[in-house]
Every structure is written in structure tokens, then in C-alpha cells.
C-alpha positions in Angstrom: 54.8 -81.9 60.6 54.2 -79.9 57.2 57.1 -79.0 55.3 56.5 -75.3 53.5 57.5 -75.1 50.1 58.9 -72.1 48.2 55.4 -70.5 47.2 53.4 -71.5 50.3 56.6 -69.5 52.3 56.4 -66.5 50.1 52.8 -66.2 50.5 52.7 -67.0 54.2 55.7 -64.2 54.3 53.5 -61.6 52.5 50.5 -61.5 54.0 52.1 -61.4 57.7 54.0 -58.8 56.1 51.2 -56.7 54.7 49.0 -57.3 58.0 52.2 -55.4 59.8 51.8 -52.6 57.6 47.8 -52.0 57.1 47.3 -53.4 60.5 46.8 -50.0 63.0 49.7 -50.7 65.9 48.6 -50.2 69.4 49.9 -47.7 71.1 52.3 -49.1 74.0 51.7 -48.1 77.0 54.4 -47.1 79.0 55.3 -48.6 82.2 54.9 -45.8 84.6 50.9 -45.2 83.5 48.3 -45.5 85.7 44.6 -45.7 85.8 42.2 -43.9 87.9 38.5 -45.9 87.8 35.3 -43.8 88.4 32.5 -46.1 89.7 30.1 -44.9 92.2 30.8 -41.6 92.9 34.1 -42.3 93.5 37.6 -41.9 92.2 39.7 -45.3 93.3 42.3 -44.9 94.3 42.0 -41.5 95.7 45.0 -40.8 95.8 48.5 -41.9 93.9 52.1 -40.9 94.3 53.8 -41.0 90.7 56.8 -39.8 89.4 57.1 -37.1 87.1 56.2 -38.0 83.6 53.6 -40.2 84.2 50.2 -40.3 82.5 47.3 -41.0 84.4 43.9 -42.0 82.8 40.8 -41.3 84.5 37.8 -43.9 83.1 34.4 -43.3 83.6 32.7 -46.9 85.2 29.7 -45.1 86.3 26.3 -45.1 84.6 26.3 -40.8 85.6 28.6 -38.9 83.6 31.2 -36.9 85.6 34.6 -34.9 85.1 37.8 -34.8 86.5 39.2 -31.0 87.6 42.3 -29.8 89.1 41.7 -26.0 89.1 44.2 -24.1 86.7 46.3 -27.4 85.9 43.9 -29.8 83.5 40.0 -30.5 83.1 37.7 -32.9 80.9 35.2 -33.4 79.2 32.1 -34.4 80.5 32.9 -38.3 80.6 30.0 -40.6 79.8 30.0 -44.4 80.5 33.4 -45.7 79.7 34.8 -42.4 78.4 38.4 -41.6 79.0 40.2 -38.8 80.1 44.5 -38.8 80.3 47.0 -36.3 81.9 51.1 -36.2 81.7 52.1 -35.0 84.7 55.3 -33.1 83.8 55.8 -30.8 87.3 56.2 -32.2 90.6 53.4 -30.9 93.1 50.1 -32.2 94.7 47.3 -32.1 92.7 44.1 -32.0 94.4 41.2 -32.9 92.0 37.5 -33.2 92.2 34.4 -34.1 90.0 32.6 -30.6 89.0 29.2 -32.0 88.8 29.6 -33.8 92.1 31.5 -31.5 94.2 32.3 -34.4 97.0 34.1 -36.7 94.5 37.7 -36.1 95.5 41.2 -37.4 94.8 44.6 -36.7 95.1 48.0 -36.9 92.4 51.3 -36.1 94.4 54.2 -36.1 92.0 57.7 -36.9 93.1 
């Protein structure tokens, strides 16, 4: 067992000190987030029932960019290869979405 002296404590204290503040923190994700995974022309899963305030991020998986669309409520980016697209849902409702560059890419949000 090695016994810390003084100095060797001070210095061990400071660096794990300055690594906590130069360090960037990563964000914490909240417990009621949820993914969505593009990968073959489809969204999986297709559908989810979440509660109001919960995030949902849509990743691309695919080697075909795509989008995610829920007419007049939220829309992307076209999303390359691992691009990321999030949404808070803040109102309760069905949201019925779709990929605008391939029309028969569906899914489903229903908000409680």
C-alpha cells in the first residue's frame, strides 16, 4: 500500500481538480430520452408512446442520407451517416412522421 505524503496529495488534488474544471462535462441525459435508429429505410421503432417532455433523437445508421418530418410540428436537416436530429415533445398529440426523400419511411410519436 503507498502512503501519500503532503505534496504528492496536493498535487494529486490539483490536477483532478483542474481536469474538473477544463474538462468539457457531458451532458446528462435525462431518463425519459429516447432514441429513434434509421437503418435501412426504416425508422425502428416505428412507433413510441412517451410522456410529455421527452426528447427523442432520431440517428441516421444508414449509408443514404434521410430526414425526419412531422408536417407543421418539427423537421431536419438532411442527416448523413450518423447525423443526429433531437425533438422535446412538450404537447400531448400523435405525431405522425415520415422521411421527405423517401416518402414510405414512416413512424409514429403518441404523447401522453
Amino acid at each position: 500500500m503507498k502512503i501519500l505524503n503532503r505534496r504528492d496529495f496536493g498535487v494529486d488534488l490539483g490536477l483532478a481538480l483542474a481536469a474538473a474544471i477544463l474538462l468539457p462535462a457531458k451532458k446528462a441525459r435525462a431518463d425519459n430520452d429516447l432514441d429513434v435508429h434509421i437503418d435501412n429505410f426504416v425508422f425502428q421503432p416505428a412507433e413510441l408512446k412517451i410522456k410529455v417532455g421527452t426528447t427523442v433523437t432520431w440517428t441516421n445508421r444508414d449509408d443514404i442520407p434521410h430526414t425526419v418530418v412531422s408536417a407543421g410540428k418539427f423537421r431536419s436537416k438532411t442527416l448523413d451517416t450518423d447525423d443526429k436530429f433531437s425533438f422535446t415533445f412538450t404537447n400531448a398529440g400523435d405525431y405522425k412522421y415520415f422521411c421527405s426523400l423517401h416518402p414510405h419511411m414512416t413512424g409514429m410519436i403518441k404523447v401522453e
